[in-house]
C-alpha positions as CSV (number, residue, x, y, z in Angstrom):
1,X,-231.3,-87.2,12.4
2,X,-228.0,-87.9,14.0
3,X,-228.2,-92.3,14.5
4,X,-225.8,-94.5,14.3
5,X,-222.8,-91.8,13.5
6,X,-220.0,-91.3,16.2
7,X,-218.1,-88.7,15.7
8,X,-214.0,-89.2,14.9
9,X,-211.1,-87.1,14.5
10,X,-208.2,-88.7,13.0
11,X,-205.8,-90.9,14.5
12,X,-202.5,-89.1,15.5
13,X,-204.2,-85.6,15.8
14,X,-202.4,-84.3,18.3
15,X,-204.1,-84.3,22.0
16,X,-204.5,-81.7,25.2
17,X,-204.9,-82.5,28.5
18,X,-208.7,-83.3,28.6
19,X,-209.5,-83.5,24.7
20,X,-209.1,-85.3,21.9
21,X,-210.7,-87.9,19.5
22,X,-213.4,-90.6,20.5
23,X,-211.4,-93.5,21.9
24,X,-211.4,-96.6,20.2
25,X,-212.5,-99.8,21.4
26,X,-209.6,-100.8,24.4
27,X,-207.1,-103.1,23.7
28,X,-206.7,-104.4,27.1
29,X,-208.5,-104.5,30.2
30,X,-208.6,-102.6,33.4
31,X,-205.9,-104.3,35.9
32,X,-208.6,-106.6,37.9
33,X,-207.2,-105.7,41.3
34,X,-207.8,-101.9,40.2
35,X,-211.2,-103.0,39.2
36,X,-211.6,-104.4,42.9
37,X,-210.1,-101.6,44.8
38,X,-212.4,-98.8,43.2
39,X,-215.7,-101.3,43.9
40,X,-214.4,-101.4,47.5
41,X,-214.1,-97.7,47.6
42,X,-217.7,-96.8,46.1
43,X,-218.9,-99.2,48.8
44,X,-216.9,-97.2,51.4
45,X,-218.9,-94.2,50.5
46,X,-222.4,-95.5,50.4
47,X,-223.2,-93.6,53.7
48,X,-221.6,-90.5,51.8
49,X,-223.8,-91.7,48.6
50,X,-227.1,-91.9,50.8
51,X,-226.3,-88.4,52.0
52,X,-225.5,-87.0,49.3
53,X,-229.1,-87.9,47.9
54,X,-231.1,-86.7,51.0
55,X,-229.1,-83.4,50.8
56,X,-230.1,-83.1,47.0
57,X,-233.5,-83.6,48.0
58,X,-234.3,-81.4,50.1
59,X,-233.5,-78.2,47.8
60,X,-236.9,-78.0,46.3
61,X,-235.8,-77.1,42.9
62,X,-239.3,-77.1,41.1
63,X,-239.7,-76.5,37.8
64,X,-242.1,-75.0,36.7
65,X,-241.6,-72.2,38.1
66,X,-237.8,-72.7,38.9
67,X,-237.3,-72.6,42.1
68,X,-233.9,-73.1,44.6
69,X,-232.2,-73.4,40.9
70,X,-228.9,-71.4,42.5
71,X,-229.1,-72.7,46.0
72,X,-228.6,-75.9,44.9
73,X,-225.8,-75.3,42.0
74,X,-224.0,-73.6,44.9
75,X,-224.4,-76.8,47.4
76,X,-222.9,-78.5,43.9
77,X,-220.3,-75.7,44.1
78,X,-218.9,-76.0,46.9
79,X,-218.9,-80.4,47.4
80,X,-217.3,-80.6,44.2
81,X,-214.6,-77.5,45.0
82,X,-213.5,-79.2,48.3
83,X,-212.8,-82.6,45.4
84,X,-210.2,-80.4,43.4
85,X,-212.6,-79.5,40.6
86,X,-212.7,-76.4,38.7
87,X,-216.4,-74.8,39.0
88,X,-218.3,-72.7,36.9
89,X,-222.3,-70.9,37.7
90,X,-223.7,-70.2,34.7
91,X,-227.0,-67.9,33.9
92,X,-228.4,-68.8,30.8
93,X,-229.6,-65.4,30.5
94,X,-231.8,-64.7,27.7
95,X,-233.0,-68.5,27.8
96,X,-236.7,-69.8,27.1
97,X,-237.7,-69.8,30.6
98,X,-235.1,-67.4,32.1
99,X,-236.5,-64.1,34.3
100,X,-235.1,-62.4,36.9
101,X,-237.1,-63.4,39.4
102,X,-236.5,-67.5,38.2
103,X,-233.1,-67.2,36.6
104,X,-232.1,-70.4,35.1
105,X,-228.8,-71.7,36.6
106,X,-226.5,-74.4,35.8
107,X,-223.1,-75.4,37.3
108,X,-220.8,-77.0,35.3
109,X,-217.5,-78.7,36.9
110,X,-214.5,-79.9,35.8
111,X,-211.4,-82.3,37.2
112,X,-208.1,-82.2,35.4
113,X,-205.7,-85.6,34.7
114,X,-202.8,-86.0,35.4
115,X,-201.7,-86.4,31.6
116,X,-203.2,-85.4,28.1
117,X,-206.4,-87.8,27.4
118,X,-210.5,-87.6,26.8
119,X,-213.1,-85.8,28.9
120,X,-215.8,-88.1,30.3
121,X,-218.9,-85.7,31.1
122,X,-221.6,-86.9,33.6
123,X,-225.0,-84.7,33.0
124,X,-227.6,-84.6,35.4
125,X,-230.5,-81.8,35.4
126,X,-231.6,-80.6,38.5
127,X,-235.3,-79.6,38.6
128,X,-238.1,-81.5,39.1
129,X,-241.7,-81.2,38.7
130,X,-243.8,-80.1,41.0
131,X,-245.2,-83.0,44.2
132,X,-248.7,-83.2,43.6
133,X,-250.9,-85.1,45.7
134,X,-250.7,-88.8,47.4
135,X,-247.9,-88.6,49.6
136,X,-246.9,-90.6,52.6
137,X,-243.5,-89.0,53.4
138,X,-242.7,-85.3,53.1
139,X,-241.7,-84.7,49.4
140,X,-238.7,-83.1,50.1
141,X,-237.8,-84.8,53.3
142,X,-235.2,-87.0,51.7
143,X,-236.5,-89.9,54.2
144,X,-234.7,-93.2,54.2
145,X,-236.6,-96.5,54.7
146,X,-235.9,-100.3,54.1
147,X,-232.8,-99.3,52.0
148,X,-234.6,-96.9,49.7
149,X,-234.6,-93.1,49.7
150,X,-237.7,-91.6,49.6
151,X,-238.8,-87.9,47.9
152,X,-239.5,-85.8,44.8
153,X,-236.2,-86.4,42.6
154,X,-234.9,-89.4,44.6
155,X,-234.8,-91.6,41.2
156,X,-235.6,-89.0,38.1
157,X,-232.8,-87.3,38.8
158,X,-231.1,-86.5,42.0
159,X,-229.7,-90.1,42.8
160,X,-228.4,-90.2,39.4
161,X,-226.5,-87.2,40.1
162,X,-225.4,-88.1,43.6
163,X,-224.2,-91.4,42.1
164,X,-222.1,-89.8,39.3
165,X,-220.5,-87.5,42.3
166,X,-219.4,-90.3,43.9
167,X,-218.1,-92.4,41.4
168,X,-216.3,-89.7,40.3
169,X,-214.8,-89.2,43.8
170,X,-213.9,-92.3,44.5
171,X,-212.2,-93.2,40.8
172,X,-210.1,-90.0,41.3
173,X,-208.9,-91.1,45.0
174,X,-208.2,-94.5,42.6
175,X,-206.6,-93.8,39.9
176,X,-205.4,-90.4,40.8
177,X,-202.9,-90.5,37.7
178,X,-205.7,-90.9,35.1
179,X,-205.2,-89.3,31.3
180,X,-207.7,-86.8,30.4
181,X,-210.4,-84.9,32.3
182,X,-214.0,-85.6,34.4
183,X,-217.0,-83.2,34.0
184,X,-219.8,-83.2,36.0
185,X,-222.8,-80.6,35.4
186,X,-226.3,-79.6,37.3
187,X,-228.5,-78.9,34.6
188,X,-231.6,-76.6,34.7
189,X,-235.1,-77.1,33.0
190,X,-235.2,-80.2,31.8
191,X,-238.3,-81.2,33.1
192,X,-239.3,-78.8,30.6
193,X,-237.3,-79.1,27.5
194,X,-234.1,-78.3,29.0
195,X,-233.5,-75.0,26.5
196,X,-232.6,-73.2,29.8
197,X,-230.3,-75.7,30.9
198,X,-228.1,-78.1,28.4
199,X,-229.6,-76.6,25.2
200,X,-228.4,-73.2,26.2
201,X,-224.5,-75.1,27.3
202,X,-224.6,-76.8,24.2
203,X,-225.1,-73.2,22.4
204,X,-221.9,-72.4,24.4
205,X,-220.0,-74.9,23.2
206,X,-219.3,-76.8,26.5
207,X,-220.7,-80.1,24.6
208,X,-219.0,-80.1,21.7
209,X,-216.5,-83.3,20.4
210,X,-213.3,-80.9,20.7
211,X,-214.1,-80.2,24.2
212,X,-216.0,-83.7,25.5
213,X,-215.5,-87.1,24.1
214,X,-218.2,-89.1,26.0
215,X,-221.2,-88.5,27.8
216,X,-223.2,-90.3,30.1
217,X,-226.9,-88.4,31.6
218,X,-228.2,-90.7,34.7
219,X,-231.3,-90.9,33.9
220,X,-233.6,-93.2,35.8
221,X,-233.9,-96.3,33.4
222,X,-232.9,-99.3,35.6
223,X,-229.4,-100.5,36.1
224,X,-228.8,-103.0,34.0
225,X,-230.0,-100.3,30.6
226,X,-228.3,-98.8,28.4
227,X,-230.6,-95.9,26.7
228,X,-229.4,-95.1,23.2
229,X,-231.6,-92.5,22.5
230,X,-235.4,-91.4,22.4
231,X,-238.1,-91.1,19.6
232,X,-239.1,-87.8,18.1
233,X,-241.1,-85.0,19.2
234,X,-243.6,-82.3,17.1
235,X,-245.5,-79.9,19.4
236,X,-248.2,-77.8,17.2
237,X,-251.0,-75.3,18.6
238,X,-254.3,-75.8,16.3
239,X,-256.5,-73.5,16.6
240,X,-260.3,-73.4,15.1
241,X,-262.0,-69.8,14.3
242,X,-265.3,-69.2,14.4
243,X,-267.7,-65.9,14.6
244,X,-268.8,-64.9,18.2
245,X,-273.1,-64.0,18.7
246,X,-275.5,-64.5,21.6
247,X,-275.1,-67.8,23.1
248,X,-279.4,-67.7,22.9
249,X,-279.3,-67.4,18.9
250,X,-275.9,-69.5,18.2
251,X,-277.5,-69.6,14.2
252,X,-275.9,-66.3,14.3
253,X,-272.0,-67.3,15.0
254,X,-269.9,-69.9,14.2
255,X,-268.9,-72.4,16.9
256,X,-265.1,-72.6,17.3
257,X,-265.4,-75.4,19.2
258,X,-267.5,-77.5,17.5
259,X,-265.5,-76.9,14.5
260,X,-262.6,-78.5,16.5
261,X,-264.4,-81.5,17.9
262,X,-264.9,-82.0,14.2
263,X,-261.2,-82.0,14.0
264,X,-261.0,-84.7,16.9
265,X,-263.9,-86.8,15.0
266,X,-261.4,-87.2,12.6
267,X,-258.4,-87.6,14.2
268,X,-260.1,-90.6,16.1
269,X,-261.3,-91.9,12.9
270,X,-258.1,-91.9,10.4
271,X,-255.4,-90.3,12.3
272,X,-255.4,-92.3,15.6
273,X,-255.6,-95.6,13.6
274,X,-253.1,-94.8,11.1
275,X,-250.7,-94.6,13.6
276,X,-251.3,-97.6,15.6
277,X,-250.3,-99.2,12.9
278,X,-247.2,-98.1,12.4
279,X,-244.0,-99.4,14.6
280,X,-240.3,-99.1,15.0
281,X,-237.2,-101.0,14.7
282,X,-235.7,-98.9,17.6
283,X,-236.2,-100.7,21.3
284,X,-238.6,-98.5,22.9
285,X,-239.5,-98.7,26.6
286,X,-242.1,-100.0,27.5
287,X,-243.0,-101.8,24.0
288,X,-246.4,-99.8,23.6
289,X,-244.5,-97.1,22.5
290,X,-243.1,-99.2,19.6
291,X,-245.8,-97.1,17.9
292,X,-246.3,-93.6,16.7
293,X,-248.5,-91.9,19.6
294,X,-250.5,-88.6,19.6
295,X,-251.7,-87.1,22.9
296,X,-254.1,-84.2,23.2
297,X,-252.3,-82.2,25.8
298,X,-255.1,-79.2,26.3
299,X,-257.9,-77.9,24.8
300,X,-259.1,-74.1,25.5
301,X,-262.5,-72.8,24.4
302,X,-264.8,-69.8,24.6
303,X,-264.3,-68.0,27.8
304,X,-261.0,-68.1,29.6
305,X,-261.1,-69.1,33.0
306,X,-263.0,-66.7,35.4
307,X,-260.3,-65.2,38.4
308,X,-260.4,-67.0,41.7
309,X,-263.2,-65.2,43.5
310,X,-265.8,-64.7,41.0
311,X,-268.9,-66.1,41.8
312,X,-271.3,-65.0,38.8
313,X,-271.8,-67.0,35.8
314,X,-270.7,-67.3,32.2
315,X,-271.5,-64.5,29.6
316,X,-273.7,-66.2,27.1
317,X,-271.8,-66.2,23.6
318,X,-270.9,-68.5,20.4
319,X,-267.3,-69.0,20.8
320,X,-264.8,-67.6,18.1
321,X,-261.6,-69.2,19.1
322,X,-260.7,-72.9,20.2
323,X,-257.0,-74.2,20.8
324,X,-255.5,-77.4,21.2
325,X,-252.1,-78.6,22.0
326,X,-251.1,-81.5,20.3
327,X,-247.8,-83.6,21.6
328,X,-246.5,-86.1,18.4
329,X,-244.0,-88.5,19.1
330,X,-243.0,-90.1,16.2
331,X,-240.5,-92.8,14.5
332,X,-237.0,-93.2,13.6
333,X,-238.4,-94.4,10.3
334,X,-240.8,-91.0,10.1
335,X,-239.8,-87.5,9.1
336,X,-241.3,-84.3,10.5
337,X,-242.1,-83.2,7.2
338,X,-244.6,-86.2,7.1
339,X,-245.7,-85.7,10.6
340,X,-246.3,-82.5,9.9
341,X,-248.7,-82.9,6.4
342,X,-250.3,-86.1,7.9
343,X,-252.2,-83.2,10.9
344,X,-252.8,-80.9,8.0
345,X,-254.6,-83.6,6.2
346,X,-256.7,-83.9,8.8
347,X,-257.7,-80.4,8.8
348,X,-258.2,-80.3,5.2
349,X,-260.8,-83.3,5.2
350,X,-262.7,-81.7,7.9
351,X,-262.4,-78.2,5.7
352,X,-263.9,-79.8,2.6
353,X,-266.5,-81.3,5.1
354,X,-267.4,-77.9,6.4
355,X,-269.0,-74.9,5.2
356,X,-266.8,-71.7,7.0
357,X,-264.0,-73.9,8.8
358,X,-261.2,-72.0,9.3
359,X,-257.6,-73.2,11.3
360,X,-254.3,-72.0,11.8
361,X,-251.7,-74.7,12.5
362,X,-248.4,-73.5,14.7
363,X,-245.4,-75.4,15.3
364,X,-244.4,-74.9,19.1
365,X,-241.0,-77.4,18.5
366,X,-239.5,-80.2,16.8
367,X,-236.9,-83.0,17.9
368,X,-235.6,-85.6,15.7
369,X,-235.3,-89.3,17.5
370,X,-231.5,-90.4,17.7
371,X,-230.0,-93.1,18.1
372,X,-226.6,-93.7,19.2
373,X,-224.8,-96.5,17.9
374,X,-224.1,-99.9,20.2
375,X,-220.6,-100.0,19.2
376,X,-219.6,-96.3,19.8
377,X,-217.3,-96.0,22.8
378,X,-219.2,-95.2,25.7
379,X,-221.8,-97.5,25.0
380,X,-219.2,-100.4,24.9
381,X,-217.0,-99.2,27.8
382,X,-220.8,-98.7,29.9
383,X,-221.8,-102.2,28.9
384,X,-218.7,-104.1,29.6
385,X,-218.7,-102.2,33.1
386,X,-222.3,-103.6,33.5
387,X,-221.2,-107.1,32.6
388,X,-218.4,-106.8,35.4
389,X,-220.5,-105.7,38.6
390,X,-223.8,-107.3,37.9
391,X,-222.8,-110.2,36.0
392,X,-224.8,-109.8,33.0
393,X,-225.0,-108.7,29.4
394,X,-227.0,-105.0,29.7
395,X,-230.5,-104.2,28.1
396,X,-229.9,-101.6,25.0
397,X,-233.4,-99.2,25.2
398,X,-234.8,-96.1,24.0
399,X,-236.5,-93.9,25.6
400,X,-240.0,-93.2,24.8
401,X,-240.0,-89.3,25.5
402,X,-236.8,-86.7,25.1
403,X,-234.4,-85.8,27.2
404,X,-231.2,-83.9,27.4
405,X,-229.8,-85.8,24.8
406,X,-231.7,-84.3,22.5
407,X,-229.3,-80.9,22.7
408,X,-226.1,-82.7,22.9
409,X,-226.9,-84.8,19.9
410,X,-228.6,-81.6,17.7
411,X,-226.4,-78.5,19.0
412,X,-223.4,-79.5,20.8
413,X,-223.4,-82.3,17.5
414,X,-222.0,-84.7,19.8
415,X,-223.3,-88.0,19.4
416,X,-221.4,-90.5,21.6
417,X,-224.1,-89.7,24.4
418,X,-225.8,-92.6,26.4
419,X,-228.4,-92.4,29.4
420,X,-227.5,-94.5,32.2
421,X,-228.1,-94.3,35.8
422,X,-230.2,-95.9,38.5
423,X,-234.0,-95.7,39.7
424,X,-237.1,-97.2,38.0
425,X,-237.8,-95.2,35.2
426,X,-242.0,-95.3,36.0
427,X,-242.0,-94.0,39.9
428,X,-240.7,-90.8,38.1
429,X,-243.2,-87.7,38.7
430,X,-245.5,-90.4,41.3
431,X,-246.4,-89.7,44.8
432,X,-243.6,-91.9,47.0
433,X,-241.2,-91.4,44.3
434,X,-238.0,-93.3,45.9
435,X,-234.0,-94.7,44.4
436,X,-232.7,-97.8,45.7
437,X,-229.7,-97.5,47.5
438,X,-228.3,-100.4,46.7
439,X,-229.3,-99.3,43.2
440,X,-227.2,-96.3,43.5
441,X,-224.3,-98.2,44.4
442,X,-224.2,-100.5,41.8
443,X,-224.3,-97.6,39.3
444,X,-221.7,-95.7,41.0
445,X,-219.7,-98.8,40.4
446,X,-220.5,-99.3,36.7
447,X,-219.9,-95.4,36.1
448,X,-216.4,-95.6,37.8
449,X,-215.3,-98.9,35.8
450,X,-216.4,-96.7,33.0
451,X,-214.4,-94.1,33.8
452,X,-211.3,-96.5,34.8
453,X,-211.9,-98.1,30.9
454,X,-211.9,-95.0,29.4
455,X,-209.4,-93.1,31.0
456,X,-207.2,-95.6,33.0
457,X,-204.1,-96.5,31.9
458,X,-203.5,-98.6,29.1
């Protein structure tokens, strides 16, 4: 686990143009009329801002499968060329998730200072899951309506992502003699685990604390949050053997799947409880996930599925195989280790309970919770810009499930990484799903007085 450590390079190392150590907490503050001029600015762009979102929207980048992933790095392309940045499309060829027919793209972008100083990176992921059923608007219509923007992505993460844009934009037209550097990426795949997207940049090395110094993901958790981090995650496939016979003399095999709803027997009577019981210091949003959770995710039994089209029936047979996916988040205060023995425990009571049960357990992947610290630099330069454009002291959360930050924290081993952006974190993935423009506004303000407190002048 990587909480509470920032990383820090000591003072007088010598700096480039872009990169250096962690800065420490400012001395002084931003010039107030500076402060004013770049709030003015943002607001001049909130018809840019709106558009910007709609635009985003309707490239359907859905994931699974992966779809419009280069169409809409290249849109990214080419707005943030025309701004003076440096672009980069990159293939994470050879990714989990990466084919030829879906390759996994990512853009990442980069604006030079006019002197040696930090790099501020904005990460946003791209994809989003798939529109499902319920809708009132066309999904990927990008309609706006009583001063929202409506459509799949609007708030998890596309207004996020428009928001950084801007902010970045209108900073730049600012302060254009700022120290240091501004990245912005478009991120594949995080909708599902993100290996295709930042875990394959981190591998890279394009988030590592020599190259970036702070990082801010625009994730949708409300404007006035700060997310330090998320719990853990263990995903395991257990699976349940049994002996296969004629489904009319089932004394004959061995039921695989009543072997596992053995498995579930006990899991709802020790396992389920035990965790409910258990909670965290961390400040988990919302507070029911203060606790260790497990959630069946799928269960798969006996025949597979018969191809659309087949109209007989079933073979009659004792099934030999069951699987289930099980999805662990767990504690700051657990290990995986623990996690781990605590579901093979419940396999081995059922096993001393049951004449022929056999089970193999495998681990799909593991994340650690992090945690980063409230006084590390971008959390304080993020919350006094909070403080300054809505007038109050910010919310410090965590998130319930992973995210990006996951890879920045574990591979790129930089762990001054905050989520911050705007949208309501629980119309993500729902039918109407919509950001606030307003909402985006405000953000874009409180990411440019970030960027004007870390990389302003002194």
């Amino acid at each position: 686990m990587h909480n509470d450590v920032v990383c820090k390079i000591a003072v007088g190392e010598e700096l480039t143009a872009g990169r250096g150590r962690p800065s420490l907490h400012r001395m002084t503050q931003p010039d107030p009329a500076v402060r004013d001029r770049l709030a003015a600015e943002i607001e001049a762009r909130r018809d840019d801002l709106t558009t910007l979102t709609q635009e985003l929207i309707r490239i359907p980048t859905v994931n699974p499968p992966g779809q419009a992933y280069r169409e809409i790095c290249v849109y990214l392309e080419g707005r943030l060329a025309r701004s003076g940045y440096t672009v980069e499309l990159l293939r994470a060829e050879g990714a989990r998730g990466d084919s030829d027919r879906y390759p996994r793209w990512n853009v990442v972008a980069r604006h030079e200072g006019k002197a040696p100083g930090e790099t501020v990176h904005f990460n946003s992921h791209h994809d989003v899951v798939e529109t499902g059923s319920g809708w009132t608007t066309d999904p990927f219509g990008g309609e706006v309506r009583d001063g929202r923007v409506y459509g799949r992505g609007a708030c998890d993460m596309k207004g996020g992502l428009a928001a950084s844009i801007v902010a970045a934009e209108a900073f730049a037209a600012v302060v254009p003699d700022y120290a240091g550097a501004i990245e912005i990426s478009g991120t594949a795949d995080e909708e599902s685990g993100g290996f295709g997207g930042v875990g394959w940049l981190a591998e890279q090395g394009y988030f590592s604390p020599q190259r970036v110094q702070h990082v801010i993901i625009p994730e949708p958790l409300n404007k006035d949050r700060i997310c330090l981090g998320h719990r853990g995650v263990w995903w395991a496939e257990i699976e349940t053997h049994g002996r296969i016979a004629h489904g009319s003399m089932p004394f004959l095999g061995d039921s695989a799947i009543r072997h596992m709803g053995a498995v579930l027997a006990e899991m709802e009577e020790t396992l389920f409880p035990a965790l409910a019981g258990r909670t965290t210091a961390m400040p988990v949003v919302p507070p029911q996930a203060r606790q260790s959770t497990l959630n069946i995710n799928s269960i798969h039994g006996g025949q597979p599925e018969p191809e659309a089209g087949y109209t007989g029936f079933p073979a009659p047979v004792v099934p030999h195989s069951t699987r289930m996916i099980i999805d662990r988040r767990y504690l700051i205060e657990e290990t995986p280790d623990a996690v781990r023995q605590e579901v093979i425990d419940v396999l081995e009571r059922v096993k001393a309970e049951r004449p022929d049960f056999r089970y193999d357990v495998r681990e799909l992947w593991t994340i650690s919770p992090t945690m980063t610290a409230k006084d590390a630099p971008v959390v304080t330069a993020v919350s006094r810009a909070i403080g300054d454009v809505l007038g109050l002291a910010p919310q410090y959360v965590v998130s319930p499930g992973t995210y990006d930050q996951k890879h920045i924290d574990r591979i790129g081993r930089m762990h001054n990484c905050i989520a911050y952006g705007p949208g309501i974190l629980d119309l993500a993935h729902q039918p109407d799903e919509w950001v606030g423009i307003d909402d985006m506004v405000d953000s874009a303000k409180v990411m440019a007085l970030t960027l004007l407190d870390l990389l302003g002048p002194r």
